[in-house]
Steps between C-alpha positions, in 0.01 A plus 500: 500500500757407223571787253612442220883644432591794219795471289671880478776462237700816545865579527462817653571508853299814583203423257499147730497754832228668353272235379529337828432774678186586279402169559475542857360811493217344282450220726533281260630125645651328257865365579728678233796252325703742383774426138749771442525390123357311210711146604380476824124625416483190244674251730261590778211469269681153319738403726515129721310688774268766251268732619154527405449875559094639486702784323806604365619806508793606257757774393563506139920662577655204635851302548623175312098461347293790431126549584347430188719172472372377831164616372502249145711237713176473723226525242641212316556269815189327553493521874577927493319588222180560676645724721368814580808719393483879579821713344604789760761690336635826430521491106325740359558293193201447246710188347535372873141578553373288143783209548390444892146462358578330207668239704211496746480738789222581673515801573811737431552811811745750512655570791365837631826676604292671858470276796125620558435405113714175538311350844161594336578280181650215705148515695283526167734207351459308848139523502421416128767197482487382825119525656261571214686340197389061531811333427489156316529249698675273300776660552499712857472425868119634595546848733 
């Protein structure tokens, strides 16, 4: 069976370690395409050869094009703006918090700082978005 893939947009090598690993852990299938800033997230998801992820995952703290840029960059493209978009940052910022909804997030987690507390949200986050959640298929590859 085809999964369908997960965008991680993260610049952080050992956050990247870590959600892979928590991925495994979880069991959870999905082939990870990983972009280490805000350029390469949107030319991934807009590029010649784009992406059409069944989720995105995205850091608000990164190089050349911030997190909430890459975040109103895809809700006005037509073919993103669907997208379900989950921010997984450290800010404990209530203006990142309002902005990354304002601008459309789904859903806005903090990174807990204990691996324990970290593996258990990628899990909860992996079984909402990626098994219970239905996707529009307009837009995303069935699982």
């Amino acid at each position: 069976m085809k999964t369908a893939k997960i965008l991680l947009v993260e610049d952080n090598e050992d956050d990247i370690a870590l959600m892979l690993r928590a991925f495994k852990i979880n069991k959870i299938p999905n082939e990870v395409v990983i972009a280490k800033n805000g350029v390469e997230a949107l030319d991934q998801l807009m590029g010649a050869n784009a992406l059409h992820p069944c989720l995105v995952i995205l850091d608000l703290k990164l190089p050349k094009v911030d997190g909430l840029q890459v975040l109103q960059r895809m809700r006005e493209n037509i073919v993103t703006r669907d997208y379900p978009i989950i921010v997984l940052t450290t800010s404990v910022e209530q203006e990142d918090v309002v902005k990354s909804y304002e601008l459309g997030a789904n859903s806005y987690i903090r990174k807990p700082v204990e691996f324990e507390k970290f593996i258990k949200a990628v899990e909860q986050l992996g079984l909402y978005w990626l098994f219970l959640n239905e996707p529009n298929p307009k837009y995303h590859e069935r699982r």
